[in-house]
C-alpha positions in Angstrom: 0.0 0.0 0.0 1.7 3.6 -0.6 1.5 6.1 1.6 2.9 9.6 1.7 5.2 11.5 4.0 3.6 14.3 5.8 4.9 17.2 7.9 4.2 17.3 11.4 5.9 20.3 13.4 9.6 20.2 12.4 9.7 16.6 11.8 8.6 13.8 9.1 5.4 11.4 9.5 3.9 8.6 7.6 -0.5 7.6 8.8 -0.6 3.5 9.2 -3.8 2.3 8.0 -6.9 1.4 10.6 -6.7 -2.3 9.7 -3.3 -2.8 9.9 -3.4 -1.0 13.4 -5.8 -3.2 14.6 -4.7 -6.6 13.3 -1.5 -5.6 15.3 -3.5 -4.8 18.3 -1.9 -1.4 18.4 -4.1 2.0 19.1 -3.4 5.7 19.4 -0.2 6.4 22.0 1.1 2.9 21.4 5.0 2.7 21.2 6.9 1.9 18.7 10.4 1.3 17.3 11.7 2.4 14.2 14.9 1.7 12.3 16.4 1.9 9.1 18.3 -0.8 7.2 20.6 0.5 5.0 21.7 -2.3 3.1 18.1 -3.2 1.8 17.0 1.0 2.1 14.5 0.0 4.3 12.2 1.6 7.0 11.4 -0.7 10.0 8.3 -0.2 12.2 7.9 -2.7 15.4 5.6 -2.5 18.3 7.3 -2.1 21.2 6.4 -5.2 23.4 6.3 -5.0 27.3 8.4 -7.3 29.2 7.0 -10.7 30.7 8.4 -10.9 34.1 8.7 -14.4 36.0 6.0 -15.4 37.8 6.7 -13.6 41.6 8.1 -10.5 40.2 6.2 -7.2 41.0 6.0 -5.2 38.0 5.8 -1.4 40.3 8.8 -2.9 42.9 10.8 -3.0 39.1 10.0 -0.1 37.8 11.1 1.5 41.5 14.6 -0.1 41.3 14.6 1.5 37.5 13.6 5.1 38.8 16.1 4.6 41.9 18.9 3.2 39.5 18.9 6.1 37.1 18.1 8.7 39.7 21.3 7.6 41.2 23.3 6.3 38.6 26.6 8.9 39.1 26.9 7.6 42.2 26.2 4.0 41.0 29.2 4.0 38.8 31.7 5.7 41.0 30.7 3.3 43.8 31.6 0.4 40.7 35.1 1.5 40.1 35.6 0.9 43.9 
């Protein structure tokens, strides 16, 4: 299907068809990643997946260690050269 590149503020953006968003389960705000293969001039587009944890592992306890791990990460990797 062609589609064509629109402007949207200062940068570049490309409308994915209803049907395609929905076979994907993806809606408005959904993330995802985009890359570009040279070799075959190509633009990927991937949902972005959440993580599965293991069974037993609180998903709001991770995402506290994450916040506390990059609030404190100068201090993190001085204390690692030690």
């Amino acid at each position: 299907m062609h589609r064509k590149i629109c402007a949207i503020g200062n940068s570049r953006g490309v409308s994915l068809p209803a049907d395609v968003l929905e076979k994907l389960h993806l809606a408005v705000g959904a993330e995802v990643t985009v890359e570009l293969d040279e070799a075959q001039t190509k633009i990927i587009i991937e949902p972005v997946r959440k993580k599965k944890y293991p069974k037993g592992i609180d998903r709001k306890f991770v995402s506290q260690v994450n916040e506390f791990i990059e609030k404190y990460r100068p201090a993190l990797d001085e204390l690692a050269k030690k």
